[in-house]
C-alpha positions in Angstrom: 59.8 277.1 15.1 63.3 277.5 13.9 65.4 280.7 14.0 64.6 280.7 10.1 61.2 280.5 10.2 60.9 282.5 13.2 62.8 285.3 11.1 60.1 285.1 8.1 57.1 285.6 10.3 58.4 288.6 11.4 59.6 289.7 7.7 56.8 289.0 6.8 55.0 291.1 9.5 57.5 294.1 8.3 56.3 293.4 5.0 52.7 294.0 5.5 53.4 297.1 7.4 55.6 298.6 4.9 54.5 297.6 1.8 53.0 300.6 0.4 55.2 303.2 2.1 56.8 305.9 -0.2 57.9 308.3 2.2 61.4 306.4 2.5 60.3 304.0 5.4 59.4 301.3 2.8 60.7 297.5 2.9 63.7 298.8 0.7 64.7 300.7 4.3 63.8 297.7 6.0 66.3 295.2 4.0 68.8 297.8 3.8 68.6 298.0 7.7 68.9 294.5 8.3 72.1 294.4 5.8 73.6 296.9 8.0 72.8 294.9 10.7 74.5 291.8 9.0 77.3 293.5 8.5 77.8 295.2 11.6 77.6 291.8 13.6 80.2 290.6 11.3 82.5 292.5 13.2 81.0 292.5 16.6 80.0 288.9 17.4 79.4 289.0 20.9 76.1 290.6 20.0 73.1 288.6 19.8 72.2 288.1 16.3 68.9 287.1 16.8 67.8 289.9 19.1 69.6 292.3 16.5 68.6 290.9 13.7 64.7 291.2 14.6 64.6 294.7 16.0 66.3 295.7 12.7 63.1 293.7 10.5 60.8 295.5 13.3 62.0 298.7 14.1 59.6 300.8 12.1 56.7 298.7 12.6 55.3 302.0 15.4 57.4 304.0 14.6 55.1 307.4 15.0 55.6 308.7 11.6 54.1 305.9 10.4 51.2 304.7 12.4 48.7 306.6 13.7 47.9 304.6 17.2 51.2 303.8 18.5 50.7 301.7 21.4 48.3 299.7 19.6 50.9 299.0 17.0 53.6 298.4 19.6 51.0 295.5 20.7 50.8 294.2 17.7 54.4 293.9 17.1 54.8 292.4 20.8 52.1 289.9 19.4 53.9 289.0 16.5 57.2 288.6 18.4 55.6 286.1 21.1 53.3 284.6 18.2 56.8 283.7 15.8 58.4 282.0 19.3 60.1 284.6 20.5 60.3 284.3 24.3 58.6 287.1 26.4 61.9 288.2 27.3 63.3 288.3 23.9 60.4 290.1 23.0 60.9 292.7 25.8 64.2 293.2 24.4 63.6 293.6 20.8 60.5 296.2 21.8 63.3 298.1 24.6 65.6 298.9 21.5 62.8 300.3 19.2 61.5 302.3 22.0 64.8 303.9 22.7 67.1 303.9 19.0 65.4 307.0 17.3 66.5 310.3 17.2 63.2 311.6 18.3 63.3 309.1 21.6 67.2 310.6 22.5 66.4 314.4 22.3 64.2 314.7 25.2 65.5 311.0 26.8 68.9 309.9 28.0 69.5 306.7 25.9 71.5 303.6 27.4 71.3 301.1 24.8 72.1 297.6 24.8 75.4 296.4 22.7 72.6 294.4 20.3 70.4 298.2 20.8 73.9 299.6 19.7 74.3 297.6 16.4 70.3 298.2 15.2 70.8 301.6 15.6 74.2 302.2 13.9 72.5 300.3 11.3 69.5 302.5 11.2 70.8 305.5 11.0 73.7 304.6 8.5 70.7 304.5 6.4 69.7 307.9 6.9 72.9 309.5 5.6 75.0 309.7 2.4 73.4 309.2 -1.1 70.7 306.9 0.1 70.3 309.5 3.2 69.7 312.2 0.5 67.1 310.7 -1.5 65.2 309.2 1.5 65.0 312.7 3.3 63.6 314.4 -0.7 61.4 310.8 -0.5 60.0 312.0 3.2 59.7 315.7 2.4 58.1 315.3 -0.9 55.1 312.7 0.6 54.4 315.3 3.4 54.5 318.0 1.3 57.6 319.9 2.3 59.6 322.7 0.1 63.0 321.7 -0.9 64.3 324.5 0.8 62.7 327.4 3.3 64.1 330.9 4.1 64.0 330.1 7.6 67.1 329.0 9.5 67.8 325.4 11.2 66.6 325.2 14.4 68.9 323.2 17.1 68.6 321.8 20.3 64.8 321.0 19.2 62.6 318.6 21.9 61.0 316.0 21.0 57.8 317.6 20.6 59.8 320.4 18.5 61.0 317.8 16.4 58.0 316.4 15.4 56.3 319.6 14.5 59.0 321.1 12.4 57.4 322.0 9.0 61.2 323.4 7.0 62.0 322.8 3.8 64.3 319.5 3.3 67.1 320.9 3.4 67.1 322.8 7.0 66.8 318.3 7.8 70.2 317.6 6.7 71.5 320.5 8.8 68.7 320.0 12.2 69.4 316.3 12.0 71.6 314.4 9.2 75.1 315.8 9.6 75.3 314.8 13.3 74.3 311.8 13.1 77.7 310.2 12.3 79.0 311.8 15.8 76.2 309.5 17.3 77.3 306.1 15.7 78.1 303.5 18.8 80.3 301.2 16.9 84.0 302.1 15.0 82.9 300.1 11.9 79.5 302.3 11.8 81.7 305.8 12.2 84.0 305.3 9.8 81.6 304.7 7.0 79.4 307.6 8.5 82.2 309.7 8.0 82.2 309.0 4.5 78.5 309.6 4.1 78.8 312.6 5.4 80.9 314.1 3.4 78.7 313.1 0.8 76.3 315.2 2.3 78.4 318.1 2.8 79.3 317.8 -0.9 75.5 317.6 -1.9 74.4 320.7 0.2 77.7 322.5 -1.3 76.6 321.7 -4.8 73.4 322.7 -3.9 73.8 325.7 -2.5 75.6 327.0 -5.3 73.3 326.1 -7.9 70.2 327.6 -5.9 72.5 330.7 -5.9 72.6 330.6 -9.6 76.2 330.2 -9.8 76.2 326.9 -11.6 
């Protein structure tokens, strides 16, 4: 199977998983992700771009927000991997990034990514900020439910667990998670455009908070 093909089976895989998502984790994530990932790799070719390139069409395929029996879903992507002609150590690698490149996975884990782990991640979570950042977190707070904003202050230093269970309005997420993130990018590529997107951000909440104040 060539790298092309090998590269649709897996899309496609995405694709089926993805599909119907509207919480912000849809297949619009998924190929703004792997554009990232194109990009990033552009100016860091010593990475695989293979390996990359395939954890960045997979990485939400268990993620735990998504799916409600994890390791069964892990063993499907593993499947899918070895299935497209991936070899069992490609595949190991692939699955070692998407275990260990969320936020959730690094608050109660120390994280020592790979340079191709590096690139997916960078490329993951410069989705997750700026304009697009914005509307995917109001995307994932309105399909579970979630207030725009609560009285309650932003926790920090959160577990995992914590993490997970945290029920805030939307907005206490761009505060508990979202501004940090750019002082977690590996690569100088990925900062300086998180830096960017996060002033976006801090212009948003800004704007925001003065118009919830009624001064606007």
């Amino acid at each position: 199977m060539t790298a092309e093909h090998k590269m649709h089976a897996l899309y496609e895989y995405a694709l089926r998983v993805h599909g119907g998502d509207s919480s912000g984790h849809g297949m619009d994530h998924i190929d703004r992700v792997r554009a990232n990932a194109q990009a990033l790799l552009q100016e860091t070719p010593a990475a695989p771009a293979d390996i990359v390139m395939a954890a960045a069409t997979l990485h939400d395929t268990y993620d735990d927000k998504l799916v409600p029996d994890v390791a069964a879903a892990r063993a499907q992507t593993e499947r899918v991997l070895l299935d497209s002609g991936f070899s069992a150590a490609e595949a190991t690698a692939i699955l070692t990034i998407i275990d260990q490149m969320s936020f959730h996975y690094g608050l109660d884990h120390e994280v020592h990514l790979t340079l191709a782990g590096q690139l997916v991640q960078d490329a993951d979570r410069l989705d997750a900020i700026g304009a697009i950042g914005i509307a995917r977190a109001f995307a994932y707070g309105g399909a579970h439910g979630r207030p725009l904003a609560s009285k309650e202050a932003p926790q920090s230093h959160m577990t995992g667990a914590q993490y997970r269970q945290e029920k805030s309005g939307t907005i206490s997420h761009f505060h508990e998670k979202l501004l940090g993130l750019a002082d977690t990018l590996n690569t100088p590529a990925a900062r300086k455009i998180g830096a960017q997107r996060t002033q976006v951000m801090r212009d948003f909440l800004a704007e925001f908070a003065a118009e919830q104040a009624g001064l606007r």
